[in-house]
N, C-alpha and C positions, 0 to 999 in steps of 0.2 A: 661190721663190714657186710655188703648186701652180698646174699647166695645168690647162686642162681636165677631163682623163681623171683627173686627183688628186683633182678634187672629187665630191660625192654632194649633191644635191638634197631636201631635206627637203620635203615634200609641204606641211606647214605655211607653207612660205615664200609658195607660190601657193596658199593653199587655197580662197580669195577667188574665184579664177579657173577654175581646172581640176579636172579629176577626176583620178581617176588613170593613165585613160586617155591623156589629155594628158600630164600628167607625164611616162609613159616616153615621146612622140611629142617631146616635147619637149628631155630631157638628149640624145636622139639627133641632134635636128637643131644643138642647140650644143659636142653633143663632150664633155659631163657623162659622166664614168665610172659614176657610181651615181645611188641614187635610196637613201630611206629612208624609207617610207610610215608615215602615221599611223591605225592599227586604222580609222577610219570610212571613210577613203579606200579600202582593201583592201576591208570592208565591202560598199561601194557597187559594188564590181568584182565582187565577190566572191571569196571566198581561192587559187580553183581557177584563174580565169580571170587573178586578176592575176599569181599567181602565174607563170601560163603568156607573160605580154603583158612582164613585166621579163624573163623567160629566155630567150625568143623576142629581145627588142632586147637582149644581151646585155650587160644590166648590172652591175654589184656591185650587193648589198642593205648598207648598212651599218649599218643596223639597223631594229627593228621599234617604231614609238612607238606604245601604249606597255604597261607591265604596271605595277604594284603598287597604290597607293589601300586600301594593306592598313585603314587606321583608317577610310575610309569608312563604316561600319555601326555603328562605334563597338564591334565585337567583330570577330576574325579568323571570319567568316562561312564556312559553305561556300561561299554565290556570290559571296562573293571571292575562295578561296582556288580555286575551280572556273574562273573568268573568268580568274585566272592561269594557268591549266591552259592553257588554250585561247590562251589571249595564245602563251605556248611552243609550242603548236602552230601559230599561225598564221606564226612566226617561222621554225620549221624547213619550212615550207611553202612560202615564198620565200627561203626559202634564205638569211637574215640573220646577218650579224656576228656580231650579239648582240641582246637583247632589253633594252631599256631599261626603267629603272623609275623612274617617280615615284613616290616611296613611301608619299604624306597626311600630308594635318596633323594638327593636334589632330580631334578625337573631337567632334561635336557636343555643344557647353555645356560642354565637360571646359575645363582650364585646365594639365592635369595634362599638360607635354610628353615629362616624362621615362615615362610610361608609356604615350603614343603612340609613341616610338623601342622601347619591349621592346615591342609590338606589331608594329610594322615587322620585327623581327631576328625573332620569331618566324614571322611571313609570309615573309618572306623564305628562313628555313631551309627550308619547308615548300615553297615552289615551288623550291629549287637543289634539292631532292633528285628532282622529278617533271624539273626540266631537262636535271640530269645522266642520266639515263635516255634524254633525246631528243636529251643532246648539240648542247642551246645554250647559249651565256654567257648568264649575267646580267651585266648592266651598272646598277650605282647610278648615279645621276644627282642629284646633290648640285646642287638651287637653293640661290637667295640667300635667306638670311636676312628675307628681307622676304617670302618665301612661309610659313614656317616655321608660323604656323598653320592656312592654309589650303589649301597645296598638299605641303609636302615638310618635314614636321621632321629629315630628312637637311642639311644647310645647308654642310657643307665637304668638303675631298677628307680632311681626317685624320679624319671623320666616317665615310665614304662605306668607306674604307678601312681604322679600326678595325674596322667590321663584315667588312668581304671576311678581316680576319683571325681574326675568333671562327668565321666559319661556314664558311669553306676555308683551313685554317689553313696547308695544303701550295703553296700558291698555282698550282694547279692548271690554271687558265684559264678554270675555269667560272664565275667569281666575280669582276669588277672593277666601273671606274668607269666611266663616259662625262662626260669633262672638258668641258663645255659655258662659253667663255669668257663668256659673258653672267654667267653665275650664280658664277662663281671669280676673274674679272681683279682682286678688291679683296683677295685674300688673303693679308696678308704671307708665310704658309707655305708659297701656291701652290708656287713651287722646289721646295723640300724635300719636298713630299707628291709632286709628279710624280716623283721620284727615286725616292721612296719605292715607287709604284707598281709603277716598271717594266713591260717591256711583258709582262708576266704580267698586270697589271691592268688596265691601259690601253686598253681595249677600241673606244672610240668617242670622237672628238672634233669638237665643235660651233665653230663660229666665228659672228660676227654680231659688231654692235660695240655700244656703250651712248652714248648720245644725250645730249648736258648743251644745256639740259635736258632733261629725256625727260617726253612731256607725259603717259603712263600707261603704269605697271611692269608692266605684263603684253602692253599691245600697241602698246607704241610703240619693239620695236629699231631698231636701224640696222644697214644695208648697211655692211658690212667697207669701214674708212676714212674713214666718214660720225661716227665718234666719239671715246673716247678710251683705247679697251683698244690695249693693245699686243700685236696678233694675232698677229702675226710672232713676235716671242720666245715669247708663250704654245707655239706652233708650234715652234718652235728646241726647247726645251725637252722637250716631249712626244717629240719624234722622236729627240733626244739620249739619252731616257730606253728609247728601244727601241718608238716608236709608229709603225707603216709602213702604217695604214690612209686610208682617204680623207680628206677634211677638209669636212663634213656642214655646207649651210650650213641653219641653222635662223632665219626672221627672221620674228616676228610684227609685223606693220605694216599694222594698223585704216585710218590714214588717210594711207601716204604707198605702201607698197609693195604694198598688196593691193588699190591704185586704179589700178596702174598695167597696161598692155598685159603682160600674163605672159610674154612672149619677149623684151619690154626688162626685163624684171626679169633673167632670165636673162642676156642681154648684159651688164647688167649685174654681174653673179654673177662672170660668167666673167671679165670684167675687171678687178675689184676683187680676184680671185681671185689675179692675176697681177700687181697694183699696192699692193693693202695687207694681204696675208695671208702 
């Protein structure tokens, strides 16, 4: 079961709450090893100063949320492909794992998903090659299927991971997934695609649990043990497979966690961390 110092704090989980400033005030005073800021949070700090306030309380970054939204414009834009630019900058700026990418859904009024995903590989190509330059991973971030038109036509790990093999075919390191349990615990394949991975690809991993019932798919996770993934094995598995980074808790929670005192969110983080993950 990860301590403490094994977990990273996604800013999303308190965003309700804190800034980013809190944030790192905060993994410090519970013994959180990292932290993993979301672009508006850093933002508001600004990239210099947060940068300086996570390396100063000597955290891990485990990753930076977020880059892609490649179909957003409904064309591979410059000021998308330029906002990716800077996403990679902001990542190697705090010093992050990796840079995660949600990658868009369908294309405004299109219907057409298979030509939103060659728009994603195309985006995608086009920011590993400005990455590799700066010498940060990309991480795919394969949601569920129920974002598939609005948020991410990526939807599996054998999705996430045919692409990391068209566009770094050498599996290099600049190029994987970030295995977020929320969006993959229903996948019969999960096993096999985390095997498949290995930790060449494996770059970031999310835990949070899934809520029956969940009263809305987008912000009503649950606290690790509050539902019905099987955190622990998903965990076995990834680490089996060669994954030795933090364990990122990411929990959007509208109306149960992002109401709560933010330091009992984290007590509780830390708890559930060491009892159902």
């Amino acid at each position: 079961m990860p301590e403490p110092a094994q977990l990273s704090l996604n800013t999303a989980t308190v965003r309700a709450q804190w800034n980013l400033a809190q944030c790192v005030d905060g993994c410090v005073r519970h013994g959180i090893g990292g932290i993993a800021p979301w672009r508006d949070k850093l933002h508001e700090a600004g990239v210099s100063e947060g940068a300086r306030m996570i390396a100063d309380a000597g955290l891990a970054v485990s990753g930076l949320c977020r880059g892609g939204w490649y179909t957003a414009e409904g064309a591979l834009t410059d000021a998308v492909l330029d906002d990716n630019k800077r996403a990679v900058d902001e990542a190697v700026a705090i010093g992050a794992a990796c840079l995660v990418m949600v990658v868009g859904g369908l294309a405004e009024g299109s219907k057409d998903i298979a030509a939103a995903r060659a728009m994603v590989e195309d985006g995608l190509g086009q920011t590993l090659e400005y990455a590799r330059g700066a010498g940060m991973p990309i991480a795919i971030e394969p949601l569920h299927p129920m974002y598939a038109a609005d948020r991410a036509c990526v939807n599996t790990m054998r999705q996430a991971l045919d692409l990391c093999d068209a566009l770094d075919p050498d599996a290099s390191g600049a190029l994987g997934v970030a295995c977020d349990v929320y969006h993959v615990w229903w996948d019969p394949e999960l096993p096999d695609q985390i095997n498949r991975a290995g930790a060449s690809r494996l770059l970031a991993f999310h835990i949070c649990d899934w809520l029956v019932p969940t009263r809305d798919l987008l912000l009503d996770r649950g606290m690790m043990g509050d539902g019905v993934i099987d955190i622990a094995g998903i965990r076995s598995q990834v680490e089996a497979a060669g994954f030795s980074g933090l364990n990122e808790v990411e929990i959007f929670s509208a109306e149960t966690w992002w109401k709560r005192d933010a330091d009992d969110v984290l007590t509780t983080m830390v708890e559930r961390g060491r009892t159902a993950s």
